[in-house]
C-alpha positions in Angstrom: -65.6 -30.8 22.6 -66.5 -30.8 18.8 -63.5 -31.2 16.2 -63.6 -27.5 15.2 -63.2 -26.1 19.0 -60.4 -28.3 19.0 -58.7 -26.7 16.2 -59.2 -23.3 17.3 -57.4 -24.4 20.8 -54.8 -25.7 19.2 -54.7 -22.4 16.8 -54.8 -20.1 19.9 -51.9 -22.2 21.2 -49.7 -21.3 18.5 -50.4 -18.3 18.2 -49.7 -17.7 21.3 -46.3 -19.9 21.1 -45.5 -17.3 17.8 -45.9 -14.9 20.2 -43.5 -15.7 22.9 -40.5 -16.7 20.3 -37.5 -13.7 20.4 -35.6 -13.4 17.8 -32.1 -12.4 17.5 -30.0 -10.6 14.4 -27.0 -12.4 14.1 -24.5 -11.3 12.0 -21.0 -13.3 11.1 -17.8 -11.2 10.1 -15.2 -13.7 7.5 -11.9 -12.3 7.9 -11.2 -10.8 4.4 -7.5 -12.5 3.3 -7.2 -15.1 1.5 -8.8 -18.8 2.5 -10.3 -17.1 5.6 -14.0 -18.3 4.8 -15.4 -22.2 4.8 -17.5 -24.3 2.8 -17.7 -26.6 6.0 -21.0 -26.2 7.7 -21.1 -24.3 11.4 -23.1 -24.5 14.3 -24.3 -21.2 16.1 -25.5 -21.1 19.7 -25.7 -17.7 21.8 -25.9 -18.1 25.6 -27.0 -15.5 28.1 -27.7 -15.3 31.9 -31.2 -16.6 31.3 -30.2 -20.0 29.3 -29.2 -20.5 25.4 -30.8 -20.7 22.1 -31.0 -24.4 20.0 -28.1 -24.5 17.6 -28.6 -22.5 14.8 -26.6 -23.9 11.5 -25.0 -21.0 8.9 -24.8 -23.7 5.9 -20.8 -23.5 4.7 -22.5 -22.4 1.1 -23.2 -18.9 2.9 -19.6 -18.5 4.1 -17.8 -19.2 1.3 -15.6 -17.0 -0.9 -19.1 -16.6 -3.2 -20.9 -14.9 -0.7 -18.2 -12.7 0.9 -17.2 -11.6 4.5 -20.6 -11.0 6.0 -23.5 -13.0 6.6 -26.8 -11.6 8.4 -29.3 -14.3 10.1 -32.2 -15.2 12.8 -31.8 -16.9 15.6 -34.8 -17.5 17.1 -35.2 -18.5 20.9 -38.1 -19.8 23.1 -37.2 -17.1 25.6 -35.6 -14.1 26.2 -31.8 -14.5 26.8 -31.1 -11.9 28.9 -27.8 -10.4 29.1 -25.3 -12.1 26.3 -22.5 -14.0 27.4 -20.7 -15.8 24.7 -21.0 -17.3 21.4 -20.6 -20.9 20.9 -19.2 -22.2 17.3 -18.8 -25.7 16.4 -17.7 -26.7 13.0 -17.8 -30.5 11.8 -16.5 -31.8 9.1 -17.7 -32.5 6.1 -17.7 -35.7 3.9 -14.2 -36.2 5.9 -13.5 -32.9 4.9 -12.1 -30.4 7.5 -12.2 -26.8 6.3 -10.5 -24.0 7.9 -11.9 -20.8 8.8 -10.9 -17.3 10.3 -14.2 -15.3 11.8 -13.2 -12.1 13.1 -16.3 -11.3 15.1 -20.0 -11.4 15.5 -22.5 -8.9 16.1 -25.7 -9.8 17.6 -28.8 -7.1 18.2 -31.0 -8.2 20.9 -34.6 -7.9 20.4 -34.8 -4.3 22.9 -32.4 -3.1 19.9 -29.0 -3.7 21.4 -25.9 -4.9 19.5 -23.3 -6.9 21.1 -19.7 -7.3 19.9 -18.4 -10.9 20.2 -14.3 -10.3 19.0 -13.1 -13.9 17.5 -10.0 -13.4 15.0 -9.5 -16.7 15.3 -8.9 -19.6 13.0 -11.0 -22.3 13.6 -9.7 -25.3 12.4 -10.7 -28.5 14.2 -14.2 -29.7 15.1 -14.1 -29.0 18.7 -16.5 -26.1 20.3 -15.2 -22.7 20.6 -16.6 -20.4 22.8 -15.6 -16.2 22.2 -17.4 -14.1 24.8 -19.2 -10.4 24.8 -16.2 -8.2 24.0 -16.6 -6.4 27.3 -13.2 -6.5 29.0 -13.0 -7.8 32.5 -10.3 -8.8 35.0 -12.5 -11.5 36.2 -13.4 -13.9 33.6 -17.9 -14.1 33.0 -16.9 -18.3 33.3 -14.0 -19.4 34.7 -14.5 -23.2 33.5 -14.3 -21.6 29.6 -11.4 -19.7 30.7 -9.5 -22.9 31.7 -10.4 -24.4 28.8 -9.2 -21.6 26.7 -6.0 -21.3 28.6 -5.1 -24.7 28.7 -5.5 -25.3 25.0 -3.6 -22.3 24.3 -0.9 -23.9 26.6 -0.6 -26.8 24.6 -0.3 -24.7 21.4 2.1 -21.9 22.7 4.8 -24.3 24.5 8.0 -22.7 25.9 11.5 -24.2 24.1 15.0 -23.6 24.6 16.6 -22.7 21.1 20.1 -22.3 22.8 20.7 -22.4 26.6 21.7 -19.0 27.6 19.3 -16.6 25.2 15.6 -16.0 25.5 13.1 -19.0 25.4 11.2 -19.3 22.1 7.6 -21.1 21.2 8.3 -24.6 20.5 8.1 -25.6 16.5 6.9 -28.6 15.2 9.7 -30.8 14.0 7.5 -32.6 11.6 5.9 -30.1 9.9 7.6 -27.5 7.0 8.8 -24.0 7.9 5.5 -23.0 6.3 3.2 -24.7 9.3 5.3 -25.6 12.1 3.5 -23.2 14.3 0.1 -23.0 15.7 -2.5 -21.9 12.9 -3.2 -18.3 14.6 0.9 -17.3 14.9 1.0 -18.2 11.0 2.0 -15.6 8.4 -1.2 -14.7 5.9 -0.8 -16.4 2.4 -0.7 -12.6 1.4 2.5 -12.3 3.5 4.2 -15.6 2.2 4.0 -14.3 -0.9 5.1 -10.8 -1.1 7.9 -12.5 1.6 8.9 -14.8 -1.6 8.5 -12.3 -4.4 10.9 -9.9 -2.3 13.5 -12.6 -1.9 13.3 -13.9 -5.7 13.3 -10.1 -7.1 16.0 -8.7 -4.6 19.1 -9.5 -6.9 17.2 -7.9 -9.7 15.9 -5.3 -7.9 19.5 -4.5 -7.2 20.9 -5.3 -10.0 23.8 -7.7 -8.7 22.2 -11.0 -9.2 25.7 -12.4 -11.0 27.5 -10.9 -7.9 26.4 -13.4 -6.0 27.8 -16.3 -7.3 31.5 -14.2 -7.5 34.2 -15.0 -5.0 36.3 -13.0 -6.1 38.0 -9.5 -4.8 37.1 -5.7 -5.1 39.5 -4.4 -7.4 39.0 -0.7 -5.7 36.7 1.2 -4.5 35.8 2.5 -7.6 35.1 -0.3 -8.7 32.3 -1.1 -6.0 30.8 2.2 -6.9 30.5 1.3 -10.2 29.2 -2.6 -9.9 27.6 -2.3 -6.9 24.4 -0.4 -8.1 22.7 0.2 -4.7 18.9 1.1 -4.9 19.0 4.5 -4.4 16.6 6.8 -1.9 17.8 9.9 -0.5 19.7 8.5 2.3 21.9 6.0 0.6 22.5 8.7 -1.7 23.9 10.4 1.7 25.9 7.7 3.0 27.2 6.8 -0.2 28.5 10.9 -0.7 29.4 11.1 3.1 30.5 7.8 4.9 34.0 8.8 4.6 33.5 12.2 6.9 34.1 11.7 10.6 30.9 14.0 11.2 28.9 11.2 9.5 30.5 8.8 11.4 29.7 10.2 14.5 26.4 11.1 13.3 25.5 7.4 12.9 25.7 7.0 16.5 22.5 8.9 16.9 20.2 8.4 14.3 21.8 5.4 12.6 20.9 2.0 13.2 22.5 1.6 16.6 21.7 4.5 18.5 21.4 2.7 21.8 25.3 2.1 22.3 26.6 5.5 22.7 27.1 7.0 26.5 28.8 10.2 27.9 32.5 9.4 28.7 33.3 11.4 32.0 36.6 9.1 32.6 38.7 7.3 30.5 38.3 2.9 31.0 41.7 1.7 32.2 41.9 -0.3 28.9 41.7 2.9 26.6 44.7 5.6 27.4 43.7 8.5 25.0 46.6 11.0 24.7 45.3 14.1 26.1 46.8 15.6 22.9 44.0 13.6 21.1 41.9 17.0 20.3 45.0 18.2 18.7 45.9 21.1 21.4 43.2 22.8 20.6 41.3 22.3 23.8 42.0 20.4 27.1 40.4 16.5 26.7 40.0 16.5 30.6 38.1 20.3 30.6 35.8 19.0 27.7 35.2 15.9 29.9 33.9 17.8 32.5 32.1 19.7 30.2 30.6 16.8 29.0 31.7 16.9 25.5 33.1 13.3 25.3 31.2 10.2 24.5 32.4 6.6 24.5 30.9 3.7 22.3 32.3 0.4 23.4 32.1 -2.9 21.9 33.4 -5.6 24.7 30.6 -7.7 23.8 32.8 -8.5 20.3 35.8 -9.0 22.6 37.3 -13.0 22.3 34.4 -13.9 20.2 35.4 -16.6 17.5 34.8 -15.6 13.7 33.9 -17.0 10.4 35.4 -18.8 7.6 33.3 -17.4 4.3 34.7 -19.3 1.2 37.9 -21.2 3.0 38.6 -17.9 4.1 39.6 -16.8 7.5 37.2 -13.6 8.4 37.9 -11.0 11.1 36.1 -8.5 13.5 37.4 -5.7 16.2 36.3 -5.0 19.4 37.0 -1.7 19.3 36.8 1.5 21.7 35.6 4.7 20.1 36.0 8.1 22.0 34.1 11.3 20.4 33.6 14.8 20.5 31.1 17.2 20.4 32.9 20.2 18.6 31.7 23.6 18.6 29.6 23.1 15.6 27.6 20.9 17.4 29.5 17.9 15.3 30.0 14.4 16.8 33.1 13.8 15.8 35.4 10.3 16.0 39.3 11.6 18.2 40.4 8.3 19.3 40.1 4.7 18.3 41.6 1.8 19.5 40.7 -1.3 17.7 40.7 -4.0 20.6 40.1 -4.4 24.0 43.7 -4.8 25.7 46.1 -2.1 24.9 49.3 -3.5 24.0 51.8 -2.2 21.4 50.4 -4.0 18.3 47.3 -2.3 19.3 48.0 0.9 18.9 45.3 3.8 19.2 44.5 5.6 16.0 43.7 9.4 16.0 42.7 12.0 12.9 46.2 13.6 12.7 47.0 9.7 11.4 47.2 9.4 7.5 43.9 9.6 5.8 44.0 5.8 4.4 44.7 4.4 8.3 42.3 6.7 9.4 39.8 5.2 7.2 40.5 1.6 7.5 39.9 2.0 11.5 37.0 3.2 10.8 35.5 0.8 8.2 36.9 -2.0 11.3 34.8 -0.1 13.6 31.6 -0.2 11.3 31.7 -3.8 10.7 31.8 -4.0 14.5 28.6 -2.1 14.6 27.0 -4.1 12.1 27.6 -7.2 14.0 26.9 -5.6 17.2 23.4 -3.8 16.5 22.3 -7.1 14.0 22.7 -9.4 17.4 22.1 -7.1 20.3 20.3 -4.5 19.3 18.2 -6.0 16.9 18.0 -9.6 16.7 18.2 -9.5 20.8 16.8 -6.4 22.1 13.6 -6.6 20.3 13.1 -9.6 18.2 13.6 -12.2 20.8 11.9 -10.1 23.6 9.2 -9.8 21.7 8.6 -13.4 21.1 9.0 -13.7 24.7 6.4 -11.2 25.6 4.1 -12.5 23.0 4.1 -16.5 24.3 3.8 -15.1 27.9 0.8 -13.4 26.4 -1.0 -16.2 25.0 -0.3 -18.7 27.6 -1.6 -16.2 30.5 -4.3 -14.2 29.6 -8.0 -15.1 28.1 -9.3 -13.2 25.4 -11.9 -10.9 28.2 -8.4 -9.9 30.1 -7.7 -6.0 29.5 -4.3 -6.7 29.1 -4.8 -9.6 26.3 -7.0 -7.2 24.7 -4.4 -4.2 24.6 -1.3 -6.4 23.9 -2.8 -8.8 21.3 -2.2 -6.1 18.3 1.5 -6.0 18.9 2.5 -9.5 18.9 1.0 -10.1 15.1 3.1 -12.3 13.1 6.4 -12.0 15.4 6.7 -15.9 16.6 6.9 -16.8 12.9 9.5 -14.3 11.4 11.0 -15.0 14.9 11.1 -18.7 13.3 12.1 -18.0 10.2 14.8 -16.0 11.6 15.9 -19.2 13.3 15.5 -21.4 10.0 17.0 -18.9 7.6 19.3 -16.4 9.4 21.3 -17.6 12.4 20.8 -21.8 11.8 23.4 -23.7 10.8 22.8 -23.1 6.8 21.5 -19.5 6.9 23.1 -16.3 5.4 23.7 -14.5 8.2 25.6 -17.5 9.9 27.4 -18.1 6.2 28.5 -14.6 5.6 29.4 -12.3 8.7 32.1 -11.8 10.8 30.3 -13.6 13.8 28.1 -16.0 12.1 28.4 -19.7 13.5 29.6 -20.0 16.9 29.9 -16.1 17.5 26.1 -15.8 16.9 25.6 -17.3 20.5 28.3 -15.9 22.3 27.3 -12.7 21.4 23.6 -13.0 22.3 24.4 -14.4 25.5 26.9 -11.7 26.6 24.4 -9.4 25.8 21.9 -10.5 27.7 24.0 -10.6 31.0 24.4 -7.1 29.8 20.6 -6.3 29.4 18.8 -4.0 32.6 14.6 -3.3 32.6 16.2 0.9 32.5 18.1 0.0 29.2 14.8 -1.3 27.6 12.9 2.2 28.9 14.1 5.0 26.9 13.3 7.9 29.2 15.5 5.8 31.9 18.0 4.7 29.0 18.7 8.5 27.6 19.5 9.6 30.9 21.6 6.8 32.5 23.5 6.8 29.0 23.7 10.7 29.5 22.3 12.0 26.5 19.3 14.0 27.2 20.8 17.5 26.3 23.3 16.0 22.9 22.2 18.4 20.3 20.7 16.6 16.7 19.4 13.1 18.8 16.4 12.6 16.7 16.2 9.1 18.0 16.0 10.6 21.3 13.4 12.9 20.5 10.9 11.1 18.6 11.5 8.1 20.6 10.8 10.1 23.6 7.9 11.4 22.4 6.2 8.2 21.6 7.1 6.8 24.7 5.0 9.4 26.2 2.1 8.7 23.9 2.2 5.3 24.3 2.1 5.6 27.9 -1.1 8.1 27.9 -3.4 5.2 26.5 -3.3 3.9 30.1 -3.4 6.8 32.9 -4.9 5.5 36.2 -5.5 9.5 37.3 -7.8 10.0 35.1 -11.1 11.5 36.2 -14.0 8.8 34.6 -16.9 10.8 35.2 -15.2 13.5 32.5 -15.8 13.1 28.9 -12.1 12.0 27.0 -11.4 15.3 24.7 -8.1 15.2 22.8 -7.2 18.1 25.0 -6.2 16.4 27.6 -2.6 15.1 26.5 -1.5 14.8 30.2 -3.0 11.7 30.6 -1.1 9.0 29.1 -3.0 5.6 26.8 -1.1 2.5 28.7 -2.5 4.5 31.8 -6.2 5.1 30.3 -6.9 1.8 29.4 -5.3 -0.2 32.4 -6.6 2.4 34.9 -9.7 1.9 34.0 -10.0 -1.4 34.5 -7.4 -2.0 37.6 -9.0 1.1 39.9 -6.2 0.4 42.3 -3.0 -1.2 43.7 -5.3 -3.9 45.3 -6.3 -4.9 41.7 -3.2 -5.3 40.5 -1.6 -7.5 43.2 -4.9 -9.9 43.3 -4.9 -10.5 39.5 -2.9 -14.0 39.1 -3.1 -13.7 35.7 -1.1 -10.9 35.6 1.2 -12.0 38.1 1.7 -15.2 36.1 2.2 -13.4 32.9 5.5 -11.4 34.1 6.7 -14.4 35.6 6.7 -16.1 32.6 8.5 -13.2 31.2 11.4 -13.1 33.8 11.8 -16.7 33.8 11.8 -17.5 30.4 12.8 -14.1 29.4 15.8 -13.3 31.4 17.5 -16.4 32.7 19.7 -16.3 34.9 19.3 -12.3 35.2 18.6 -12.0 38.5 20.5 -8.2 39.2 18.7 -6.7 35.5 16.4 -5.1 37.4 13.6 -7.3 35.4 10.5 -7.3 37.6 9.0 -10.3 38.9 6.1 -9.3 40.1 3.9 -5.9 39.8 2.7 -4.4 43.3 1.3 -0.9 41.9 -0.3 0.0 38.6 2.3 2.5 38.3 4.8 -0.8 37.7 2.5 -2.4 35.6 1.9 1.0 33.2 5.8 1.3 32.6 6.4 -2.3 31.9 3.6 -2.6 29.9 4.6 0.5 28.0 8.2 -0.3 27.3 6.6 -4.0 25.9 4.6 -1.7 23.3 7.4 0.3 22.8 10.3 -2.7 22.1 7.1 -4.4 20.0 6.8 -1.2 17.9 9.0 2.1 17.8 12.1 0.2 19.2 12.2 -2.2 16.4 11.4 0.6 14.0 14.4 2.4 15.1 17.1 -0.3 14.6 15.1 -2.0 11.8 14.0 0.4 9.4 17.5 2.3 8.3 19.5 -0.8 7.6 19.4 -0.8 3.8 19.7 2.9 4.0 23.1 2.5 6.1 24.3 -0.6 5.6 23.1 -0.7 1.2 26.3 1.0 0.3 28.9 -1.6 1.9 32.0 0.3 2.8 29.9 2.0 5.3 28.6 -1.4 7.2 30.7 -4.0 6.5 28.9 -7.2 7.0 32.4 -9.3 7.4 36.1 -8.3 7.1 38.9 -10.1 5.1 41.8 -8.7 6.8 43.2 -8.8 10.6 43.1 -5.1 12.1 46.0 -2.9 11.4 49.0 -3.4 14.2 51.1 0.1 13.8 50.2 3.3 12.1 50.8 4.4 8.8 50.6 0.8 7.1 47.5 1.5 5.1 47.3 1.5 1.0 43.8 1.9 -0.8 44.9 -1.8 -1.5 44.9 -2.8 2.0 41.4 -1.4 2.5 39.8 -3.2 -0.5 41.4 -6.4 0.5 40.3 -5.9 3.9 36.4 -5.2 2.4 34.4 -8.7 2.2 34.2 -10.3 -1.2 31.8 -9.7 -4.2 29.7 -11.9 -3.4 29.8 -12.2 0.6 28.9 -8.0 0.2 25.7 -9.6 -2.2 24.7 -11.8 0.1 24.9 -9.2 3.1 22.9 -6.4 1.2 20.5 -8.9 0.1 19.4 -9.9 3.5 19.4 -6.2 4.8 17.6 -5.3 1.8 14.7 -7.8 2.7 14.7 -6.9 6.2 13.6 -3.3 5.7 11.1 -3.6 3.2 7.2 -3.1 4.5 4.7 -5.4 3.6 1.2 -3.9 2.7 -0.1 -6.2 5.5 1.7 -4.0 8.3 -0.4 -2.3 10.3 0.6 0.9 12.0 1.2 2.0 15.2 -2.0 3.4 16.4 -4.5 1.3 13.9 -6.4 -1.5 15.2 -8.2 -3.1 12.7 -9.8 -5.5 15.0 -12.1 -4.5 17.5 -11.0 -6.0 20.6 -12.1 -3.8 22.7 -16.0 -3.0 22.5 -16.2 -0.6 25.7 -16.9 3.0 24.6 -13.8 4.2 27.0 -11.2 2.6 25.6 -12.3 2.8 22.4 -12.6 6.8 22.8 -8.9 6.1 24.0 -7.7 4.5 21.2 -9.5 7.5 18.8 -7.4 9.8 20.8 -4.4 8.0 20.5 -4.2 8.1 16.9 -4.7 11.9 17.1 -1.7 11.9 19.2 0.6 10.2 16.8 -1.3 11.8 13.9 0.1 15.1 15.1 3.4 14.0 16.3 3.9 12.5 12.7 2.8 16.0 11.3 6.1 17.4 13.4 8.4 14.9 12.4 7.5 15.6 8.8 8.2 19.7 9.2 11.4 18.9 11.4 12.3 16.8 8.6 12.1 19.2 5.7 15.0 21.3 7.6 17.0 18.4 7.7 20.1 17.0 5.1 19.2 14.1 5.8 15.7 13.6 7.8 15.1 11.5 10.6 11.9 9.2 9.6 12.2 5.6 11.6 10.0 6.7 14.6 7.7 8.7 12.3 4.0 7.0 13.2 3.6 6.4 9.8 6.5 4.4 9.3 6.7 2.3 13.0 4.5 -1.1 13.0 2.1 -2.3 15.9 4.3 -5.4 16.1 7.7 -7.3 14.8 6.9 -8.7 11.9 9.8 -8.5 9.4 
């Protein structure tokens, strides 16, 4: 063969290899906060049913800050992949140099001109291979030996601890690390979230204008003289309470809408412990006909009962466990007719009524409101959705992979809640923080508390349609707690409806099928499903054990045998994550900013005998200048947004890729959309509107 045949061989032959190579259009997302991209080099590999490509490497020049969030490449491959499994990613370091990073997915068009979706939102910040499959959601994971590996290192990062025996398991800090990085790099806060945290703290006494009030230990001189120093931020509300906390129609109102609205329950028999005169409605109607009526409410706070209390500034501090009986009048008023101030009726704790003077009257009441505060802080905040939240969230990440449907659909609402859940430990209830410092409970009551209140905790308290009508409330006029947060229930529950006929096109018309149910019935087609899937069954066993210890008659489940159980408890999860948290979270500087009205801490025993009371023993019995500082302070922090909160409804971040429950999602924002359209017009006939379970207020997750 002469030398030029043998150059046009060889030239067929690559030609001919040219021919053959497939090319792929990668494209890589950079998450767009601050520090998210890398200046480390990465390594690229795509794998499908037919093999894998060579490792392709994105130079860290093209994912740095310089060049953005998105970068476009080839990959180009001897063969044809076939189907697209996962994505592989391996970063090294570089000159010793380890350099985080935070992808948040990849697209990938095939050469037949099909893009894949490969979700990642993941910080990547070792040198170990990371593999993020095709975003297609599956009960069965596409490789199960990836899915142990995923599961296992998640496991080591998302350990179970026991903060206090007693109270809900938390994730396990780092004790060598600073509050900043003692959790695993994906629970972290943004740097964007540190900061506004900071600025919010550093600018609060300004912002309030009490910033030398906080160093004061000294007295209220009257309670003129808090209305003049204390110069509360003013919105409409705390315009409200501050003109109105003194009415007993405001007091009773708070039951509803303020920021305990879970405690109040229909009284159809007096306790034992609380014997209301029947002259208590002042003759005007029979107590025992408006019982059967059912125009009598009880709010009881026995979890306060015995529980040990503070010493703020070498000062004894004091709190009530009081019993509260209310009417509903004819004007449709709840309205405070009885009060006794502790649990055991004895004769220096006597039971306090209107007809009393105006000052005792008033200084049982402002005993009953600090009650409330601690109360709602502990149970139904800090408790009730804070710490259940963290405990949904671990049992999240330790069980499911990122394919799993329900990883996919809870993900959004555990955002940032293990680390304000750790702050909270660090900076509220530890040993040194301002919660433990300067309320009525902090310290040792802190505990006792939480633990009461879990024995007190049943799975139909934490499901409002269940809780309204065992606490029998459903027909209480002007429950706008009740009403929105029924409402969203029911939306919530419509992403998921099992009944839902798949061959039909999903139209925003049709409102009877519920999201929790559209998205898990599509993927669990039946009962069968739903008992087979360990996963799931490992994930609400995590939940009950280290959930709910020692709550064996709550009526927790333990294990899921229909998809109807799995689409309530998977709702009320959502719900606690988002609206519940809204509703006791949102209105505390509104209710609690002017301090008469929500005491944080109490300087003076409760009253033993009627007619005692002097405008002098009610400002002595208010906390000191600079306890009330401290207390509005924190409440002030608590309920401000952070432009990084993302709203019910909103997901950002494409975990799911499948056109249903995607088409889902689209109509689940039209749901809330509308439902915040009616709030907003209900509202505009209101005093004083009703806005914590507006959509446009309540956040996907716990994060403040």
């Amino acid at each position: 063969m002469t030398e030029n045949e043998v150059d046009k061989k060889e030239e067929t032959k690559n030609e001919v290899t040219r021919n053959e190579v497939t090319e792929y259009e990668v494209t890589v997302f950079t998450g767009g906060q601050l520090w998210a991209s890398t200046w480390n080099n990465v390594h690229l590999t795509l794998k499908g049913e037919n093999g894998k490509s060579e490792p392709t490497v994105i130079r860290g020049w093209f994912l740095s800050p310089l060049y953005g969030q998105k970068y476009t490449m080839t990959v180009s491959c001897t063969k044809t992949l076939g189907k697209l499994l996962w994505v592989e990613l391996y970063k090294p370091s570089w000159l010793m140099m380890n350099d985080s990073w935070y992808p948040e997915k990849i697209e990938v068009k095939t050469p037949d001109g099909i893009t894949n979706i490969f979700p990642i939102y993941h910080w990547i910040v070792d040198t170990n291979e990371h593999h993020f499959m095709e975003g297609s959601a599956t009960i069965e994971p596409s490789s199960k030996k990836i899915t142990e590996w995923e599961l296992n290192a998640r496991r080591e990062e998302y350990e179970w601890d026991v903060h206090e025996k007693g109270i809900p398991h938390c994730v396990k800090a780092s004790k060598h690390s600073s509050l900043l990085y003692a959790l695993p790099h994906n629970a972290r806060f943004s740097f964007t979230k540190y900061v506004e945290l900071a600025k919010t703290k550093l600018r609060t006494p300004t912002d309030l204008n009490f910033a030398a009030l906080t160093e004061s230990t000294k007295q209220w001189e009257s309670l003129d003289d808090i209305r003049d120093r204390l110069c509360v931020k003013q919105s409409r509300v705390t315009e409200y309470v501050k003109k109105h906390w003194k009415e007993d129609a405001f007091f009773g109102y708070q039951y509803l809408n303020g920021t305990n609205p879970i405690l109040i329950r229909r009284c159809g028999t007096l306790p034992d412990n609380f014997p209301v005169s029947e002259a208590c409605l002042e003759g005007r109607v029979s107590l025992a006909n408006e019982m059967k009526k059912g125009n009598i409410f009880l709010c009881d706070y026995k979890n306060l009962d015995g529980v040990p209390t503070n010493t703020i500034d070498g000062k004894q501090q004091y709190m009530a466990a009081p019993l509260v009986l209310l009417w509903k009048n004819p004007k449709d008023e709840l309205v405070p007719v009885a009060i006794q101030l502790k649990q055991k009726p004895a004769e220096d704790n006597p039971i306090f009524y209107p007809s009393d003077s105006a000052r005792d009257w008033l200084l049982v009441k402002i005993f009953v409101r600090s009650a409330d505060f601690n109360e709602f802080q502990l149970n139904s905040h800090l408790l009730r959705t804070h710490l259940l939240a963290e405990v949904f969230t671990v049992a999240v990440m330790r069980n499911f992979n990122r394919e799993h449907p329900m990883y996919k659909l809870l993900v959004p609402h555990t955002h940032f809640t293990l680390q304000i859940n750790y702050f909270a430990r660090q900076r509220l209830i530890s040993k040194d923080g301002v919660f433990t410092k300067f309320a009525a409970s902090g310290g040792e009551g802190v505990m006792k508390i939480l633990k009461r209140s879990l024995k007190s905790i049943t799975y139909r308290s934490l499901c409002i349609p269940d809780d309204i009508k065992d606490r029998g409330l459903s027909d209480v006029p002007n429950y706008y707690y009740r009403d929105d947060g029924l409402k969203l229930w029911e939306i919530i529950s419509r992403l998921i409806d099992h009944k839902y006929v798949y061959d039909i096109p999903l139209q925003v018309e049709h409102t009877s099928i519920r999201f929790v149910e559209k998205i898990l019935g599509y993927y669990y087609k039946d009962d069968r499903m739903v008992m087979q899937d360990t996963k799931l069954q490992d994930w609400i066993q995590d939940i009950f054990k280290h959930g709910f210890p020692d709550c064996q008659k709550s009526g927790i489940p333990q294990e899921f045998t229909t998809l109807d159980e799995v689409v309530k408890f998977v709702t009320m999860v959502i719900f606690t994550c988002s609206a519940q948290h809204s509703a006791v979270n949102s209105g505390q500087y509104d209710f609690c900013g002017w301090m008469p009205n929500a005491p944080v801490s109490l300087q003076q025993p409760p009253p033993t005998k009627n007619g005692t009371a002097t405008e002098k023993t009610i400002v002595d019995t208010l906390p000191s200048v600079n306890t009330t500082a401290q207390g509005l302070a924190t409440v002030y922090l608590l309920s401000k947004p952070s432009t990084e909160d993302v709203r019910l409804g909103e997901y950002p971040r494409d975990y799911f890729t499948e056109k249903f429950p995607c088409m889902a999602i689209r109509e689940f924002e039209v749901e809330l959309k509308k439902q915040s359209i009616e709030i907003e017009e209900r509202n505009l006939k209101l005093d004083l509107p009703y806005t914590y379970l507006d959509p446009e207020v309540v956040t996907n997750s716990v994060t403040i």
